[in-house]
C-alpha positions, 0 to 999 in steps of 0.5 A, a space after each residue: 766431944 760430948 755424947 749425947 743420950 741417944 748417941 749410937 755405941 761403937 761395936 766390936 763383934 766377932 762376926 763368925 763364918 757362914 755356919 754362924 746362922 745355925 748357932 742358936 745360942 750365937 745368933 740370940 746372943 746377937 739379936 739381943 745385943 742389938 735389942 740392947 740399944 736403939 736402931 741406928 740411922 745407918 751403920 759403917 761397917 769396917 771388916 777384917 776382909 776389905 784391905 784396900 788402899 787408899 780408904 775405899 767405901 762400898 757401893 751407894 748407887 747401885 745394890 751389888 750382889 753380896 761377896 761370897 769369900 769363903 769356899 767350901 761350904 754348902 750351897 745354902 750359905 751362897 744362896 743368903 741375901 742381906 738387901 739392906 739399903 745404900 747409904 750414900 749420905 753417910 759414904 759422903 760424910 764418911 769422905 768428907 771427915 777422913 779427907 780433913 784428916 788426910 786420907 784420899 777415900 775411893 769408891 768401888 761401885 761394884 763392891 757389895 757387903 762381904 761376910 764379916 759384915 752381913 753374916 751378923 748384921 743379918 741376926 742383928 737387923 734381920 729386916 735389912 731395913 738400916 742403911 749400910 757402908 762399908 769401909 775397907 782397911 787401907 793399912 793393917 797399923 794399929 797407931 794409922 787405924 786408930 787415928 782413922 777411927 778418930 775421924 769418924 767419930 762425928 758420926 755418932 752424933 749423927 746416929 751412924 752406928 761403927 762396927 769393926 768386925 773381926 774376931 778376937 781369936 783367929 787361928 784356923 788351925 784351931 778351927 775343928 767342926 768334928 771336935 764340936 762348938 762346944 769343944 774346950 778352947 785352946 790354951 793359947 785362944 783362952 789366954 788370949 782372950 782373959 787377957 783382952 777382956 781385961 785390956 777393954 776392961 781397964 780401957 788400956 789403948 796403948 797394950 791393944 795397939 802393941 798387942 803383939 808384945 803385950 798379950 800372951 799367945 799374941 801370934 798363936 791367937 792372931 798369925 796374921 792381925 786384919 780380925 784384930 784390926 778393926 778393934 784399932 778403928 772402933 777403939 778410935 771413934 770411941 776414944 775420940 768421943 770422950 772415953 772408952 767404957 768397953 762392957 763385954 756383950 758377947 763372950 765364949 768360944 765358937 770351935 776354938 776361936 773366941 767370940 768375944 764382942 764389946 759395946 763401947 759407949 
């Protein structure tokens, strides 16, 4: 498959939790990213917090209400609204590709967008002016999510932007508000994330896809793999359209978990 000029990237973000929007540094280094190519005809997001089987797709006729699946936090953080457009045009072709590639796609007219998609997509595309889907998880296999990317990748050629969104160190443990955003990064998170960025850099799938024997500190950074996951699936649409070209577009650390994000093109 060639790519054409304008042809939307895949992405890769750690989307943060609620608190993200009172990162100033997080929330610019977002909307920059954004700013770094051209606005998408619509956008699937895949998100570490929708495991469903078989493939599922959010609403597309009717808004929902946003998921709040967090607790604990302040109010405000339940009160934010991301009233993006439906996108049942892209839920149709989303359906249509994965089908020929085997996988039976359900709808769930009741689901609206979780955290890990409108938590950064609301300092990405603050406007809510870009159609939006939603795609769950229907296995955390890194070889069955690959392949699952793969099938989407026609969609770039008709300027849908993929996100997965997850986070590329993920260990609550390590979560501490009191020590600061700024506090040094665990060890183990540090060595995690030296070693991804260099993984993306060389292009290399097969370490990604078997990170659990190949990166060091692999069940320290990811005790349980779903906000490593949808790596597997933005790696597969962009594998599949050619070649992965990963440029890092966000690094650093947020309260011990590391933030990094790619642009693949």
């Amino acid at each position: 498959m060639t790519q054409q000029a304008d042809t939307p990237p895949v992405l890769f973000l750690s989307h943060g939790a609620p608190p993200l929007a009172d990162d100033q540094q997080w929330t610019q280094e977002l909307a920059s990213w954004s700013d770094s190519f051209e606005k998408p005809k619509d956008i699937l997001m895949i998100s570490a917090h929708w495991e469903n089987a078989p493939v599922t797709l959010s609403a597309t006729q009717v808004k929902n209400e946003l998921v709040y699946d967090f607790w604990g936090f302040d109010q405000k953080y339940y009160d934010v609204r991301y009233d993006a457009p439906l996108a049942p045009d892209l839920a149709n072709e989303v359906q249509r590709l994965t089908a020929a590639h085997g996988h039976h796609v359900a709808r769930d007219e009741s689901r609206g967008l979780d955290h890990g998609a409108y938590v950064p997509l609301k300092e990405m595309f603050p406007e809510a002016d870009v159609p939006v889907v939603q795609m769950s998880m229907p296995t955390l296999d890194p070889t069955g999510l690959f392949e699952l990317g793969k099938s989407l990748a026609p969609l770039r050629d008709r300027g849908t932007l993929i996100v997965g969104s997850g986070f590329t160190t993920h260990n609550l443990r390590w979560f501490n508000p009191s020590a600061g955003s700024d506090a040094a990064p665990p060890s183990a998170s540090s060595e995690f994330d030296h070693w991804a960025e260099e993984a993306m850099a060389r292009g290399d799938v097969d370490s990604i896809l078997d990170f659990l024997h190949k990166a060091p500190a692999a069940r320290e950074a990811h005790p349980r793999s779903e906000h490593w996951a949808p790596l597997y699936v933005a790696l597969g649409a962009a594998y599949a359209s050619g070649g992965i070209d990963a440029q890092t577009a966000i690094d650093g650390f947020w309260f011990g978990l590391s933030k990094r994000s790619w642009t693949l093109s």
